[in-house]
N, C-alpha and C positions, 0 to 999 in steps of 0.2 A: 553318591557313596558317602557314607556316612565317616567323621571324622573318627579317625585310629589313631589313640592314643595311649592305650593301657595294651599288656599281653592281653586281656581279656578279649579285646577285640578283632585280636587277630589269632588265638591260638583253639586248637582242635578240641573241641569240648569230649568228643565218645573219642576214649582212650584205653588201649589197653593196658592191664596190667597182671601180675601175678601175684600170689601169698609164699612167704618165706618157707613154706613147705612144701613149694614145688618142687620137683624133681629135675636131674640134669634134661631129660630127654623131654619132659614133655615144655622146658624151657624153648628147647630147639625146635621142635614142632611148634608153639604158638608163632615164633618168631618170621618161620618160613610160612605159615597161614597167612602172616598179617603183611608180610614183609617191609619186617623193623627190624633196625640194629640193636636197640636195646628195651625195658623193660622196668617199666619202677616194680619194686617188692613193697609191697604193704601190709602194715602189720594188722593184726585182726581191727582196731578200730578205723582203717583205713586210711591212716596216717604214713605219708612217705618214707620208709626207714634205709631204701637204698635201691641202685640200680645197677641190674644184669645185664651186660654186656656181650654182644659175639665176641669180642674181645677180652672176656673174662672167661668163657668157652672156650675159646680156644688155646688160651693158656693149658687149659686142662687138657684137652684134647692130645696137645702138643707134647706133653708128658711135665712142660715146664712146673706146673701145679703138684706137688705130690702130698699135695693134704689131701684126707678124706671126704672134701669139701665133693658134695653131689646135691644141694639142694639150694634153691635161690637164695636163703636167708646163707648159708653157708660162704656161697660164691658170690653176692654180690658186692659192688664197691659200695665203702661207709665213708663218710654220709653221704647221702646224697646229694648233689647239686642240684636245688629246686629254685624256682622263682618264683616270686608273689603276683595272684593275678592283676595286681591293679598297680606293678612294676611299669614303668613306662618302656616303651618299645626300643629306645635308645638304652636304655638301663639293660637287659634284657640281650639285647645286639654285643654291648662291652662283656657280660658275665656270660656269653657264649662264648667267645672269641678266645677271652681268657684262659677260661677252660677247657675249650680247644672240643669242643662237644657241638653236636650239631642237631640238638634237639638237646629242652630240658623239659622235667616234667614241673606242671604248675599247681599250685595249693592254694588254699583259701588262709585267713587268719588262724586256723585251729591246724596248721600244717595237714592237712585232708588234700587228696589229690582230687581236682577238678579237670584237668586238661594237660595238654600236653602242646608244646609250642617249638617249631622245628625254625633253621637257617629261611625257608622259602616262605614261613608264616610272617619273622616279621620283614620282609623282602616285599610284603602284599601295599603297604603305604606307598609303594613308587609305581602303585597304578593308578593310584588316586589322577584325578583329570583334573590338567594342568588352570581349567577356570574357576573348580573350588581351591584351589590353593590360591589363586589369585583373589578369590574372593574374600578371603578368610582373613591374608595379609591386608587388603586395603581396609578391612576392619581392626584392624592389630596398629597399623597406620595413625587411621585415624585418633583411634584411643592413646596414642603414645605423644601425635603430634598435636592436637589438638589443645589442650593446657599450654602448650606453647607458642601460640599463635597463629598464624594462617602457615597453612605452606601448598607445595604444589608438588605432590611426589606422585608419579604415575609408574603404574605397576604393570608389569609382561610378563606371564610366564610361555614357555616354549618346552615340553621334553624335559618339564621338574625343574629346569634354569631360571631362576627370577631374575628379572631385569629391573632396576629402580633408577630412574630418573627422571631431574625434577631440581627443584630448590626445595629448602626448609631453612628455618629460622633460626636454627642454632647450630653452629658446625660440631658440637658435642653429638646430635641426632645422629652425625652419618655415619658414625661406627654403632651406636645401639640399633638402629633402625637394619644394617647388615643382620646384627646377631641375633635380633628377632626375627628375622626372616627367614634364616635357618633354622630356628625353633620350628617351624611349619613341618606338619606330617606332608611327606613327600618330595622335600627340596632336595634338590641333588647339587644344586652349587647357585650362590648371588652374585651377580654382577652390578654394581653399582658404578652410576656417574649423578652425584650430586652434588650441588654446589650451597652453599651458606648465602640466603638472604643476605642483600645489604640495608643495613638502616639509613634511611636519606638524612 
């Protein structure tokens, strides 16, 4: 499995979308064809300008709505919440959460939608198998610990858990060597026991 680290990597490239002159009904029809809750609007040059919600439907629906709003560009919410594809996955995971949305849509640097990136896309990095994670850290290891002289740190992963234990050469290591460990696509939690060289 190749390393995920950008939305790009994990997010749905063939995405649906609409033009701000779509109509109430055939909003609801693309909706129920595709079965999705919401919908970027784009404007003629295909640049993100907002997204249509069953939840902005049904505002309307409900009577809540008494503008004569009937067309995507009318009805949908401004701005849009987008994300850059080359946003890290963590980045990505916080500006979902925040905004309490469970899919955003994703744009290139000229705000252009390219994809579309849901809660379960980036959820995909905790399938990654637990010996490339383990591989990747004892290279992360090495390049960190190495400028600092020998050490002996041995790495387990089990179910996304790192295990680190071992010595290293400077007891400043044992907290940066945790928090790069958790930098790793796929860690679900570190477990360390290490202990600081002594100099004879």
């Amino acid at each position: 499995m190749k390393h995920l680290r950008t939305v790009d990597d994990v997010m749905t490239h063939a995405v649906i979308s609409i033009d701000r002159r779509a109509p109430f009904k055939d909003i609801v029809e693309t909706m129920r064809q595709w079965r999705i809750s919401a919908l970027p609007v784009l404007a003629e040059d295909g640049k993100v300008v907002g997204v249509v919600s069953e939840a902005d439907l049904l505002l309307k629906a409900e009577g809540a709505d008494e503008s004569r709003a009937v067309t995507a560009g009318q009805l949908m919410t401004v701005p849009a919440v987008t994300v850059a594809k080359d946003a890290s996955i963590a980045g990505a995971a916080r500006l979902m959460a925040r905004s309490h949305l469970k899919r955003l849509p994703v744009v290139d640097a000229d705000d252009h939608l390219v994809g579309v990136v849901s809660r379960g896309d980036l959820l995909k990095i905790y399938l990654r198998p637990d010996e490339d994670i383990a591989a990747e850290l004892r290279e992360l290891i090495m390049a960190h610990l190495m400028p600092a002289g020998s050490s002996l740190v041995r790495v387990y992963v089990s179910n996304g858990i790192v295990y680190l234990d071992g010595s290293v050469p400077d007891p400043t290591l044992q907290d940066m060597l945790v928090r790069v460990a958790r930098t790793v696509p796929g860690v679900v939690d570190v477990t360390a026991r290490l202990d600081a060289e002594v100099s004879a």
